[in-house]
RODO-2510 file (C-alpha; in nm, 4 decimals, decimal comma):
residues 161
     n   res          X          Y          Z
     1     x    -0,9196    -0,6636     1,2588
     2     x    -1,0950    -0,8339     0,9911
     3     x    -1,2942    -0,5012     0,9394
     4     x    -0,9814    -0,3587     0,8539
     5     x    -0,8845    -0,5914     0,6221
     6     x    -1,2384    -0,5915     0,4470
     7     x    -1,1868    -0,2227     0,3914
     8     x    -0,8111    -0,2321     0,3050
     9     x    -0,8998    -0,4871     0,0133
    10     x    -1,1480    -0,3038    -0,1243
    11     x    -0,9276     0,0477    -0,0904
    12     x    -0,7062    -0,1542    -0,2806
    13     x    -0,8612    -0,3332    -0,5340
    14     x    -1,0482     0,0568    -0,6382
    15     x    -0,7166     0,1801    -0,6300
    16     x    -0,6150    -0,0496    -0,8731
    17     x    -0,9583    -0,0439    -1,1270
    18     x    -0,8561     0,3441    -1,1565
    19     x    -0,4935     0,2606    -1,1964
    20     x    -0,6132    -0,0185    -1,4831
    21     x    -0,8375     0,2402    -1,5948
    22     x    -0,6175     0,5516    -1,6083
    23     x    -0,3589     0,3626    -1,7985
    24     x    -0,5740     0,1807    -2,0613
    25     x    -0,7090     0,5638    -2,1708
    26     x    -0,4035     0,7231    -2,1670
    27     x    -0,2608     0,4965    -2,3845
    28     x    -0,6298     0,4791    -2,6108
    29     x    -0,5516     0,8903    -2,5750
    30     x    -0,1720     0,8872    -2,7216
    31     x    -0,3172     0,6075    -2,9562
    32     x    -0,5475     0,8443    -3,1331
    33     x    -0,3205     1,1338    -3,0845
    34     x    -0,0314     1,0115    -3,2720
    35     x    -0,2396     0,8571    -3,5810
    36     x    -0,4433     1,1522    -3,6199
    37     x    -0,1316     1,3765    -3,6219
    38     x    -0,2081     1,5646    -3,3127
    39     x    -0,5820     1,6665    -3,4445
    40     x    -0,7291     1,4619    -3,2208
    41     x    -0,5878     1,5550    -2,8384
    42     x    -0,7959     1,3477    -2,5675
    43     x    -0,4694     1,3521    -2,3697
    44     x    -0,5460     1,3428    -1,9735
    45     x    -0,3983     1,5967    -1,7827
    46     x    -0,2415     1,4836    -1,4999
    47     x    -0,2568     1,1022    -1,5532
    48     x     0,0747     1,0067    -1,4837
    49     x     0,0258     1,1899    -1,1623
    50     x    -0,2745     1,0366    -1,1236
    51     x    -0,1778     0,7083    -1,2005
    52     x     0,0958     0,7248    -0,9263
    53     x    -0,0738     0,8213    -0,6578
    54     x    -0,3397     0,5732    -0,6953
    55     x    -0,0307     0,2992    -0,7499
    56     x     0,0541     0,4950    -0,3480
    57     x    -0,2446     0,3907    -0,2664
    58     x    -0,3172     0,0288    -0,3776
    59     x     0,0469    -0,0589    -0,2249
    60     x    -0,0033     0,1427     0,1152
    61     x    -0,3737    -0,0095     0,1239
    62     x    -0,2570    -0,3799     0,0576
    63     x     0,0041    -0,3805     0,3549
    64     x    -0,2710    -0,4663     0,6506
    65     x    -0,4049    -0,7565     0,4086
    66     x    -0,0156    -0,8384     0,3937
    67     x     0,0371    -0,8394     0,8031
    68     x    -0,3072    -1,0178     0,8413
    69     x    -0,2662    -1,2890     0,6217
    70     x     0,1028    -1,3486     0,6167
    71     x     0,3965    -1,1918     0,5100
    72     x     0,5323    -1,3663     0,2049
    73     x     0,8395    -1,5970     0,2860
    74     x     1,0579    -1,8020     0,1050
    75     x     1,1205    -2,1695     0,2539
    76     x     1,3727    -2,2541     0,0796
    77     x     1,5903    -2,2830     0,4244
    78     x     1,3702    -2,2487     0,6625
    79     x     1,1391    -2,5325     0,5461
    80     x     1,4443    -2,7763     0,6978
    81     x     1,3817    -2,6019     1,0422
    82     x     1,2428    -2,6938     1,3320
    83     x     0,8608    -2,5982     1,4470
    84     x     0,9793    -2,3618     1,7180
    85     x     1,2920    -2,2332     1,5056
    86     x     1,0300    -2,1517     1,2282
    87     x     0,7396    -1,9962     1,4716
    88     x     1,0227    -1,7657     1,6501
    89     x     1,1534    -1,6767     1,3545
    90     x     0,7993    -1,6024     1,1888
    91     x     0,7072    -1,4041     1,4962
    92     x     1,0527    -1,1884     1,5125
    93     x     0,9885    -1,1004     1,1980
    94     x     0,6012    -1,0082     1,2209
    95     x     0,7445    -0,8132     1,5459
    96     x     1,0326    -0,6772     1,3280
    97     x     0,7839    -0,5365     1,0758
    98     x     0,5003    -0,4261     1,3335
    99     x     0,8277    -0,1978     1,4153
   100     x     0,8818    -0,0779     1,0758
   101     x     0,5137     0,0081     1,0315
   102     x     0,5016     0,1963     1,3081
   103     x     0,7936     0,4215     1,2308
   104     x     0,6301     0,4704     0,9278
   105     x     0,3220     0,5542     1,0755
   106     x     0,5051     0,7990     1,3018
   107     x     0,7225     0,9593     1,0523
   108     x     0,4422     1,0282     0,7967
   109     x     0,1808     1,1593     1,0875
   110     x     0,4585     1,4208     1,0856
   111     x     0,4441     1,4841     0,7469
   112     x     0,0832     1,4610     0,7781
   113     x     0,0657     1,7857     1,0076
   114     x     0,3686     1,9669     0,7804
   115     x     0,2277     1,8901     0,4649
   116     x    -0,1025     2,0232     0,6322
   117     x     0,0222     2,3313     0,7289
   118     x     0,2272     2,4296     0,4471
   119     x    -0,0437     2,3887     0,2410
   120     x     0,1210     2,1388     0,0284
   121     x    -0,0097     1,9871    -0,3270
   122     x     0,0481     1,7282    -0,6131
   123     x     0,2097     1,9243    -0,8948
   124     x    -0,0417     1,8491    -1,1489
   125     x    -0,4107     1,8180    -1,0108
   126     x    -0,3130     2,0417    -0,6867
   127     x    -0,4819     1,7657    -0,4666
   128     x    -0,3516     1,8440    -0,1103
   129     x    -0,0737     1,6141     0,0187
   130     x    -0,1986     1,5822     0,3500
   131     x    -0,4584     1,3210     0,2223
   132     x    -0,2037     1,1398     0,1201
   133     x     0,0435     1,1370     0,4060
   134     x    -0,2647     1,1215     0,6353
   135     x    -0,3659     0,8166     0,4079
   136     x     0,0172     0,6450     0,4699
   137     x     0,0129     0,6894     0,7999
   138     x    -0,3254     0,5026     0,8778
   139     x    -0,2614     0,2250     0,6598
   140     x     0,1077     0,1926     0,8389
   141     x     0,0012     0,2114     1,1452
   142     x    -0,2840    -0,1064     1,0702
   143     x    -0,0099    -0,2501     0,8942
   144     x     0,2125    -0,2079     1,2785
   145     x    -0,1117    -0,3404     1,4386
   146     x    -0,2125    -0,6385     1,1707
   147     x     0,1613    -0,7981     1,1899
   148     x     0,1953    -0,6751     1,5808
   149     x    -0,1678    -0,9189     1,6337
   150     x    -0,0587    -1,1673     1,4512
   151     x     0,2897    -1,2149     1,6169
   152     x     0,0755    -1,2648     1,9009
   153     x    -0,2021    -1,4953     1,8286
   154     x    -0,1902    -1,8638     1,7850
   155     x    -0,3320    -1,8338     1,4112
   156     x    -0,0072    -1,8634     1,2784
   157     x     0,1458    -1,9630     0,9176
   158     x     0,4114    -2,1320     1,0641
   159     x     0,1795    -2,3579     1,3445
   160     x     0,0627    -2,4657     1,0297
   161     x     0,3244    -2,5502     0,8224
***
């Protein structure tokens, strides 16, 4: 598991240098297209739809870091609880997400295979869909596994808390 993670930071943390980057020379683009009166047109085709997927990716890649290190809680209430209160209730919820992940995972391995088919693409760049989907529905299903392991294991937040 802590392969995984390795490789979902660093999926997400590229995903978000070409997000950064995408963004900072569009707007450099429009910058020098608007005071030069359109004479000077280094406008990037297809960045907003490039800039969108890659925000697809860095969320979708962040969500086995998420499960592995902790879902993010409030204590506000539960802080008052008991130990065991607080460990069941972290565990249901790690469960209760492990569920959620893997629906996703099995809902987008459909659209995986009818995306595939179909022959589907983005709009703009005409990159096919089914990397995408096929991207989703790995990263759910280590998201399932991540929060499924760590409902499990003793390494808890809430042991520790």
């Amino acid at each position: 598991m802590p392969r995984l993670v390795a490789i979902s930071v660093a999926l997400s943390s590229a995903a978000l240098g070409f997000l950064l980057l995408v963004v900072a020379a569009s707007i450099l683009a429009r910058i020098l297209y608007d005071s030069s009166g359109g004479a000077i047109d280094l406008l990037i085709p297809g960045a907003i739809e490039a800039a969108s997927y890659a925000l697809l990716v860095l969320i979708f890649a962040a969500l086995p870091l998420a499960a592995g290190e902790g879902l993010i809680r409030v204590e506000f209430l539960t802080a008052r609880f008991p130990l065991a209160l607080r460990q069941y209730l972290d565990r249901l919820w790690l469960i209760l997400a492990g569920c959620v992940g893997g629906l996703m995972a099995w809902n987008f391995a459909w659209e995986t295979l009818t995306a595939l088919q179909r022959g589907d693409a983005t709009q703009d760049m005409q990159i096919p869909l089914f990397l995408f989907h096929g991207f989703i529905t790995i990263t759910s299903a280590a998201f399932a596994l991540a929060a499924v392991l760590r409902a499990v294991t003793r390494h808890h937040r809430a042991e520790s808390s």
